[in-house]
C-alpha positions in Angstrom: -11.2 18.0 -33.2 -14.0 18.8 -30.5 -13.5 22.1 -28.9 -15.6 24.0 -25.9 -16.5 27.7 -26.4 -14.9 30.0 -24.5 -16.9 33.2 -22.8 -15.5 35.3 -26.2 -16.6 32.1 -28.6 -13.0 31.4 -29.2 -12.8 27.5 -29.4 -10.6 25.9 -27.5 -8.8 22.8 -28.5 -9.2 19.4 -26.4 -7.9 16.1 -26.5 -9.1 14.8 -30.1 -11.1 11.2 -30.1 -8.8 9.1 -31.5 -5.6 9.7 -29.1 -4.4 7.1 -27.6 -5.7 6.2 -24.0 -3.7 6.1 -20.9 -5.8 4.0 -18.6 -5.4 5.4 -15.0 -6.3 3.0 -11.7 -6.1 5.2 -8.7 -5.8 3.9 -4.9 -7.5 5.9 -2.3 -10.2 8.3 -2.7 -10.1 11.2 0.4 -9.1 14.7 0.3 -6.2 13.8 -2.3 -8.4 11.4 -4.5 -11.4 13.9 -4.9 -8.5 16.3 -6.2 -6.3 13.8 -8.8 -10.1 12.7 -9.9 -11.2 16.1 -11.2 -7.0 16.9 -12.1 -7.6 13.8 -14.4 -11.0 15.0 -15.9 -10.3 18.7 -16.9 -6.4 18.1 -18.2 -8.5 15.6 -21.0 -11.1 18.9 -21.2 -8.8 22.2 -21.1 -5.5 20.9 -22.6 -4.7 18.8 -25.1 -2.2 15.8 -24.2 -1.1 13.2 -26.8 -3.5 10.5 -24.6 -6.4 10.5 -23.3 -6.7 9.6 -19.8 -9.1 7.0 -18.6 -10.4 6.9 -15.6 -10.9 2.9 -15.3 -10.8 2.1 -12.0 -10.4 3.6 -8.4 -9.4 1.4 -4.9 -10.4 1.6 -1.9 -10.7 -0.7 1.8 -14.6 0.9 1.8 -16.0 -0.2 -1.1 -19.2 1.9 -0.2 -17.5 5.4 0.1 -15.3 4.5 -3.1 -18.5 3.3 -5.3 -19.8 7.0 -4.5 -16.3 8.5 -5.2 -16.4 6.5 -8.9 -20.0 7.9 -9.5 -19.2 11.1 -8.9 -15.8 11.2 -10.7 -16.7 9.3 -13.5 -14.5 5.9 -12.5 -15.3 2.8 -14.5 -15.2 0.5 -11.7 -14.1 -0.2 -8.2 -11.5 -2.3 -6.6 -11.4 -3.4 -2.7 -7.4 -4.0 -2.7 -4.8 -2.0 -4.6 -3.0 -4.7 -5.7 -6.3 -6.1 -8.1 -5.7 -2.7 -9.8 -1.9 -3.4 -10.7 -2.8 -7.0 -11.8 -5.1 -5.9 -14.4 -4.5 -6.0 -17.8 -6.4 -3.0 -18.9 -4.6 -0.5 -16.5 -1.6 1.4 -17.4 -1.3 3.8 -14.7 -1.2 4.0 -11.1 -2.4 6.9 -9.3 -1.3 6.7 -5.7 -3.4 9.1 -3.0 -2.9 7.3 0.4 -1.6 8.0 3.4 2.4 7.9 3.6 3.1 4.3 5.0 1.6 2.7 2.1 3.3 4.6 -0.8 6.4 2.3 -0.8 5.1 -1.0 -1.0 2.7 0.3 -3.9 4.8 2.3 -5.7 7.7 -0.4 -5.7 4.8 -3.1 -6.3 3.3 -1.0 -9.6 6.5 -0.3 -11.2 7.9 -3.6 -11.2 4.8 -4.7 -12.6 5.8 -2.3 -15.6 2.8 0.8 -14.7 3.8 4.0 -14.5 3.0 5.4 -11.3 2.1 9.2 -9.5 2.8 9.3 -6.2 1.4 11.7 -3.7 4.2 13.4 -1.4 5.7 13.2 0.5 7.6 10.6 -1.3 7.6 8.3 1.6 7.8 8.0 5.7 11.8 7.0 5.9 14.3 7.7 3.7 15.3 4.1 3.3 11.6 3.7 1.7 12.1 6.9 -0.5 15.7 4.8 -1.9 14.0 1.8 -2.7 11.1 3.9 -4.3 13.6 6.2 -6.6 16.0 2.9 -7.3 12.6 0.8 -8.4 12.0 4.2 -10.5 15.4 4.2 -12.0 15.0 0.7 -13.1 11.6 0.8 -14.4 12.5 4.1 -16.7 15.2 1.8 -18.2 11.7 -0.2 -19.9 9.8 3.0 -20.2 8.1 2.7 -17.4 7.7 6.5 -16.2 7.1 7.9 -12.2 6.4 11.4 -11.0 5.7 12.6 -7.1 3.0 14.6 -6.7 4.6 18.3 -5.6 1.8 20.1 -7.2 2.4 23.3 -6.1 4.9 23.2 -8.4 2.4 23.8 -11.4 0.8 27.2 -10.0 1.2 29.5 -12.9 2.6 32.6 -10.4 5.2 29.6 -9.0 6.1 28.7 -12.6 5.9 32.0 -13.8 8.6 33.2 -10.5 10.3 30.1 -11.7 11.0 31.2 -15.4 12.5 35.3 -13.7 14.9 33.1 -11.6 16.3 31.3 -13.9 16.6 33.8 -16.4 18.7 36.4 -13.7 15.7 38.5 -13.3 16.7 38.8 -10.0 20.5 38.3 -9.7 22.6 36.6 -7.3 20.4 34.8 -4.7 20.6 36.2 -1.1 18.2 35.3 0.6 15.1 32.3 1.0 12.1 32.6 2.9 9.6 29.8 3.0 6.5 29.4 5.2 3.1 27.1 5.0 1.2 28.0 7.7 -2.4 26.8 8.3 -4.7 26.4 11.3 -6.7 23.4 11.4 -5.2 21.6 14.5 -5.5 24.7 16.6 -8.5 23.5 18.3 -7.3 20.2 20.9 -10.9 18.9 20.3 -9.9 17.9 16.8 -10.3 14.2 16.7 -7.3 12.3 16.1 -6.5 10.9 12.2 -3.6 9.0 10.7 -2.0 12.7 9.9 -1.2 12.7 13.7 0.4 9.5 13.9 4.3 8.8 13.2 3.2 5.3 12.2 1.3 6.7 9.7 2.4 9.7 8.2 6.1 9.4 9.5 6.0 13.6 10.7 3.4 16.0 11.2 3.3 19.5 9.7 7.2 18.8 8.5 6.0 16.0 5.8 2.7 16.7 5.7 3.0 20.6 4.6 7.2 21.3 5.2 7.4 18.9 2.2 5.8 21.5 -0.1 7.9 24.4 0.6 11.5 22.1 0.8 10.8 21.4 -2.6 9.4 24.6 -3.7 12.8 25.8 -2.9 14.8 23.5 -4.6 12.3 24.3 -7.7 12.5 27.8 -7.6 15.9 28.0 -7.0 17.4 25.4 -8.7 19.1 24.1 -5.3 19.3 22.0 -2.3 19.9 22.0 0.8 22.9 21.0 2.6 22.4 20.8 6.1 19.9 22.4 8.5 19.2 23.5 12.1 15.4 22.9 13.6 13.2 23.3 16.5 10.1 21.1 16.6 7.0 21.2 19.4 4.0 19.3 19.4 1.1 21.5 21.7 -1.5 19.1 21.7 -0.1 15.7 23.5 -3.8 14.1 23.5 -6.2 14.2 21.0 -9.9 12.5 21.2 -10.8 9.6 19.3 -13.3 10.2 16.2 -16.8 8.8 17.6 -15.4 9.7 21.5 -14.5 6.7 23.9 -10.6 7.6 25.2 -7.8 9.6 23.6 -4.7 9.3 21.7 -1.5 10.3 21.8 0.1 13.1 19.4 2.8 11.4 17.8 4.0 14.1 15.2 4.9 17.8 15.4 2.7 20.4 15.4 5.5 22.8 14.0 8.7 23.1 12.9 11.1 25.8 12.2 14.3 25.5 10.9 17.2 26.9 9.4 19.0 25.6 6.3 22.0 26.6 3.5 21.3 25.8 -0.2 24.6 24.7 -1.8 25.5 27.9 -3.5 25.6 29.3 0.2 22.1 31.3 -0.1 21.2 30.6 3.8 17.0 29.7 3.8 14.5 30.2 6.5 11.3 27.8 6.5 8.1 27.4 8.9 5.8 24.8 8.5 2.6 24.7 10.8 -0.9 23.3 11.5 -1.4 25.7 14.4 -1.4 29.4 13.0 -4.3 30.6 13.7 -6.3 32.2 11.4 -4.0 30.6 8.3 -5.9 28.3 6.7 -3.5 27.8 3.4 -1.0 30.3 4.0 2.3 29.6 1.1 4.5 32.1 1.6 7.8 32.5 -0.3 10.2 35.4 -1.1 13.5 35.5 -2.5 15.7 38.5 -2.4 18.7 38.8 -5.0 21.2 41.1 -5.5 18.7 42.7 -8.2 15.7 42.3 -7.3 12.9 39.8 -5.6 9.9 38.0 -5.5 7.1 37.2 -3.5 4.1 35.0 -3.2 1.6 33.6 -0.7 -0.8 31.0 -2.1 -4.4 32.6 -0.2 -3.7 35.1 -3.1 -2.8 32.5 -5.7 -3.0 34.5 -9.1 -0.8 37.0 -7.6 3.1 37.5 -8.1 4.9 40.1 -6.9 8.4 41.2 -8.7 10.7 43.9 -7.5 13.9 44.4 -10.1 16.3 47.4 -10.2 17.9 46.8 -6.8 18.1 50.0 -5.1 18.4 51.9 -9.0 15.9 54.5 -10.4 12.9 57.0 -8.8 12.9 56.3 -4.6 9.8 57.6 -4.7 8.3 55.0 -7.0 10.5 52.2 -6.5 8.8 48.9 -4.6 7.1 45.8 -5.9 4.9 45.3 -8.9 2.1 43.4 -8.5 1.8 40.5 -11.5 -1.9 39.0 -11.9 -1.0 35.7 -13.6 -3.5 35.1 -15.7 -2.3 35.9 -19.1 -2.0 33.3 -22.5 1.5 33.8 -22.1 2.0 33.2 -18.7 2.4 29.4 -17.4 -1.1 27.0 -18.2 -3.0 30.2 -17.6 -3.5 30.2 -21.4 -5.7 26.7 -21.4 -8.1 28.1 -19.0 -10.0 31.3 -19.1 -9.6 35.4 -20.3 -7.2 37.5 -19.0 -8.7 38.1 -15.1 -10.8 35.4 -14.7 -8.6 33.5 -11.8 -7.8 29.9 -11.0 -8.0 28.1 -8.1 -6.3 25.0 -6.0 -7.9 22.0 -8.0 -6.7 24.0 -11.3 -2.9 22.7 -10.2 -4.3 19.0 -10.5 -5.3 19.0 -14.5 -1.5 20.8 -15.1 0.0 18.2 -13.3 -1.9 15.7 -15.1 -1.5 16.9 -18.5 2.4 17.2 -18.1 2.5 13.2 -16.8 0.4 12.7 -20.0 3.1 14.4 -22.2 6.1 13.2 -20.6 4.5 9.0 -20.7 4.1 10.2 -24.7 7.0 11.4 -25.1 9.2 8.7 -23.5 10.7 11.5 -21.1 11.2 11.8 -17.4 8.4 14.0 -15.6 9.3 16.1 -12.9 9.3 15.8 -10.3 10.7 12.8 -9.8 11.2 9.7 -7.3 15.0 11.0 -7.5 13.5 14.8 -7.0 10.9 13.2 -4.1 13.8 11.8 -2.2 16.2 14.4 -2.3 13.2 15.9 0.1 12.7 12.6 2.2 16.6 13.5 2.7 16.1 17.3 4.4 13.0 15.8 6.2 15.1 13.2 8.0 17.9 16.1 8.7 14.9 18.2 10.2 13.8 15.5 12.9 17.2 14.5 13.4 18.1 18.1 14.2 15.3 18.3 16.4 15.6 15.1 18.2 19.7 16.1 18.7 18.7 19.6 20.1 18.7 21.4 17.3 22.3 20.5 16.3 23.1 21.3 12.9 23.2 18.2 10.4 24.6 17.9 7.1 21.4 16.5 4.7 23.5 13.5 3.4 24.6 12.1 6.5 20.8 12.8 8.3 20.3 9.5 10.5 17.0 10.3 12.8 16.2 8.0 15.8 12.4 7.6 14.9 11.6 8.5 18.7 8.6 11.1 19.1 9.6 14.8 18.8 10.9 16.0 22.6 8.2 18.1 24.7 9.5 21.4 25.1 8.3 22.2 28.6 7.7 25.1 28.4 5.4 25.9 26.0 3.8 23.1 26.8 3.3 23.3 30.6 
């Protein structure tokens, strides 16, 4: 058994040499690449999984920028079209990182073809895709072929941690949900345009793109899902340049969405999903408030949960919220990584999610999230726009049947 020292000399246990590898072939190497590459690496380093992942070979459409992501990640080789990776022989997994229009054919493509597959959210662009993806799933877990979406938000140890006190009635009968991800970076109207802004694309803006997280953050935390919503939806920035200069290009997506929802135990829910609050650059924001107590979070102070229990019992003057720094052996993955104190960060997410794929392909199980989980969210999404696109008319989730026409310009706040 090899081991690392820890700052106190304490070894700590890694993936021993003769487990069984789980050879990984990833497609797409951006933003979401560079973070499943080093999620890949440290869950083999700071856990200890019953195979060892292999990092065999990465695709991309530039094989020059994907050469340099394989030599800095560690990849074995490089592949110019993702389907060479699921023809090969000597690749179990596949890792997909691309942008949303592409998930479906891959996903459907790598399953069939017996690989297990992770697939970055959202799940897909329409809910038909997200159907075809979670039936594909069903069939390929019937020959123990396994599938997980990537909601990795899911594996930060407060959100596990708030997770755990919910489900054991550490806070009583839900009341109240409160969801927010709220970030900055399309503020500016001189930010080029990218697939992200496209419909085409991405099939919404800030709804899929970042709305995705906290729709299924509820349904995690809670333990249910929505039944019909309400929503308001602006784009600000019509025209964006092209990258390089020469012309513009029309915003297809929203810039923001708000909307109003009711879980199915009748706990009404509140969610905000932006690109365009400024000065937010990664702003996750959820509380829930029960009949005994709540719980708070917001991901720019990531190690941090606060808990509030008693209700209205005990001292007024000292009653209020505790603040929890997750970071303790016993609290969720905190224990693989450092001392008490010494905090994680956003890539730390990646190796959890990693090293619980790795258990659940080894243990024959289902890993959550799944395609089913994935498209129970495609299903809200398509609510949302079709709320928005009816005038913010209130639509039951199952029967969500959006038009696939641009978000409406709201006049004025967009004069």
């Amino acid at each position: 058994m090899s081991s690392i020292a820890t700052p106190d000399d304490t070894p700590r246990r890694t993936v021993p040499s003769d487990a069984p590898e789980l050879r990984v072939g990833m497609v797409g190497y951006a933003f979401m690449g560079t973070a499943h590459s080093q999620g890949w690496r440290n869950a083999r380093s700071f856990f200890t999984p019953p195979l060892r992942p292999r990092l065999t070979a990465l695709a991309g459409r530039d094989r020059e920028a994907a050469a340099d992501m394989a030599d800095r990640f560690g990849w074995e080789g490089v592949e110019t079209d993702w389907r060479a990776l699921i023809e090969r022989d000597d690749i179990d997994l596949i890792d997909i990182c691309t942008p949303g229009d592409t998930h479906a054919e891959i996903a459907v493509a790598a399953l069939e073809a017996g690989k297990h597959v992770l697939c970055e959210k959202p799940l897909a662009n329409t809910v038909a895709e997200a159907e075809a993806m979670s039936a594909a799933a069903e069939t390929a877990a019937g020959r123990g072929v396994r599938s997980m979406v990537g909601f990795t938000y899911r594996r930060v140890p407060a959100l596990a941690l708030a997770r755990r006190l919910v489900a054991e009635g550490r806070l009583g009968e839900l009341r109240h949900v409160r969801a927010q991800y709220l970030q900055d970076w399309l503020t500016d109207p001189s930010v080029p345009m990218s697939w992200r802004m496209s419909r085409e694309r991405a099939g919404s803006g800030a709804l899929g793109d970042i709305g995705a997280h906290i729709v299924d953050l509820t349904r995690y935390l809670t333990g249910e899902h929505l039944v019909g919503v309400t929503a308001l939806g602006d784009t600000f920035v019509r025209e964006r340049p092209l990258p390089g200069g020469g012309g513009t290009a029309p915003v297809t997506v929203d810039d923001a969405v708000v909307f109003l929802g009711r879980l199915a135990n009748g706990t009404p829910a509140t969610f905000e999903a932006t690109r365009c609050a400024t000065g937010r650059k990664n702003a996750i924001r959820l509380e829930l408030n029960g009949s005994r107590g709540s719980l708070a979070f917001d991901f720019e102070d990531m190690n941090v949960l606060h808990l509030h229990e008693g209700g209205t019992d005990g001292d007024t003057t000292t009653r209020g919220f505790t603040r929890i720094l997750v970071t303790e052996p016993d609290h969720p993955y905190a224990g693989a990584w450092w001392p008490p104190g010494h905090v994680l960060g956003y890539e730390h997410a990646f190796a959890h999610q990693a090293a619980d794929l790795l258990a659940a392909i080894a243990d024959g199980t289902d890993p959550e999230p799944s395609f089913a989980d994935g498209l129970c969210v495609q299903r809200v999404l398509a609510a949302v726009q079709d709320s928005v696109e009816r005038g913010s008319a209130w639509v039951p989730v199952e029967t969500a049947r959006p038009t696939g026409d641009p978000l409406p310009r709201n006049e004025e706040s967009n004069p």
